[in-house]
C-alpha positions in Angstrom: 0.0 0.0 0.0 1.1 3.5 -0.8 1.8 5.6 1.8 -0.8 8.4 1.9 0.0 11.9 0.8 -2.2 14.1 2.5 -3.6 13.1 5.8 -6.1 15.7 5.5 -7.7 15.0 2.5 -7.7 11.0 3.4 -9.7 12.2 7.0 -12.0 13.7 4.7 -12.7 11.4 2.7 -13.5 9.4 5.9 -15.6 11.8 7.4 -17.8 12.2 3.8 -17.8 8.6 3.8 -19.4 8.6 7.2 -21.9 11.2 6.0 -23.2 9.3 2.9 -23.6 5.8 4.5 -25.5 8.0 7.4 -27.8 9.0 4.5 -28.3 6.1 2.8 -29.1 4.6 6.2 -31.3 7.3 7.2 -33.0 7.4 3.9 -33.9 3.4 4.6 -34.5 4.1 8.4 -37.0 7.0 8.2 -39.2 4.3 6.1 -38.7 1.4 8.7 -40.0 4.1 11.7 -41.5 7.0 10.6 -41.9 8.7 14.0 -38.3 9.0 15.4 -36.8 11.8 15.1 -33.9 13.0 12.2 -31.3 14.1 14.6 -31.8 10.4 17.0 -31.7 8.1 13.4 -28.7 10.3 12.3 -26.7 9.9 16.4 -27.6 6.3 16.1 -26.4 5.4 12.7 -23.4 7.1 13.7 -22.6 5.9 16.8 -22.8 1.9 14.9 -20.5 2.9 12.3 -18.1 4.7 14.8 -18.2 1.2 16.8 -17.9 -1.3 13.6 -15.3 0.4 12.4 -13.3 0.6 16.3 -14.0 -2.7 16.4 -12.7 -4.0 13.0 -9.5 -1.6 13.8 -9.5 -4.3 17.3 -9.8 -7.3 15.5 -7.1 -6.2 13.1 -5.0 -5.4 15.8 -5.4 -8.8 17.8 -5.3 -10.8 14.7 -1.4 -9.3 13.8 -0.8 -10.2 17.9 -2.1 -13.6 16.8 0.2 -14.1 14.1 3.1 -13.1 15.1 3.2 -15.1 18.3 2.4 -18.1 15.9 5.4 -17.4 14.3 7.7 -16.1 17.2 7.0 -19.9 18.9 7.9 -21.7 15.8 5.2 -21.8 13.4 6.1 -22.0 9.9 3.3 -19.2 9.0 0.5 -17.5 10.9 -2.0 -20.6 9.8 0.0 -23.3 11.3 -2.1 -23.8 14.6 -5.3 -24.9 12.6 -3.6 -28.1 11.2 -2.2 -31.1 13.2 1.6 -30.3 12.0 3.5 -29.3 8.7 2.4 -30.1 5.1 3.8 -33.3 4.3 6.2 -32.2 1.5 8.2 -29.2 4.0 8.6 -32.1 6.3 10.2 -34.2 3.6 12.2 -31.3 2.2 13.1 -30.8 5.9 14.2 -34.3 6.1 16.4 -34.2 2.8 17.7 -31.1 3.9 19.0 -32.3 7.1 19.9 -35.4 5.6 22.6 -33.7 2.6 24.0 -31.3 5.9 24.7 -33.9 7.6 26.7 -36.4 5.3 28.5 -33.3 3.8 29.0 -31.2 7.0 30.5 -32.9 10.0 29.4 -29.6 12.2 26.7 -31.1 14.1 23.1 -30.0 13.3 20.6 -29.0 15.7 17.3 -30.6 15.3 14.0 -29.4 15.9 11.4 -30.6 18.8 8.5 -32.6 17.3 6.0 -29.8 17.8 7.9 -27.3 15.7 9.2 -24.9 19.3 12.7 -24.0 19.2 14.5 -25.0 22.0 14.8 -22.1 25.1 
């Protein structure tokens, strides 16, 4: 992603964003109930999109959290905790791997635990 250029005209575009989805909503909502009030539809509407968007700005937050504690304890990417262990062909290209340093190399090689966790 580019970095932005002008923090003033992105906030605007925000803020005009804000201000069309509150009308398309309060177009919609005025038909739904009739007797409330402009101003209450308008803080309403508001106040939801104001709170999805804090809480998708959360969840974005917490899911980076997630992934890099996956991969700062050993997992080969972000997904690796919703499958029982590595794809089948890393752990054979592991195994080749530490099979050609080890009948060329005589430094020893350190192995990995089962589950993946460097050692402490």
């Amino acid at each position: 992603m580019a970095p932005i250029k002008n923090k003033a005209v992105f906030l605007l575009k925000i803020l005009l964003s804000f201000v069309l989805i509150d009308g398309i909503v309060l177009v919609a909502a005025k038909n739904v109930a009739p007797h409330v009030p402009v101003l209450t539809v308008v803080l309403i509407v508001t106040l939801l999109a104001v709170a999805f968007v804090g809480i998708v700005i959360l969840a974005t937050f917490i899911g980076v959290a997630w992934h890099c504690f996956g991969l700062n304890h050993g997992g080969t990417d972000p997904a690796w905790m919703w499958f029982g262990g590595e794809p089948p062909g890393l752990q054979r290209l592991r195994r080749k791997t530490l099979e050609r340093s080890s009948s060329s190399d005589p430094a020893p090689v350190r192995k990995l635990p089962e589950n993946g966790a460097p050692d402490p």
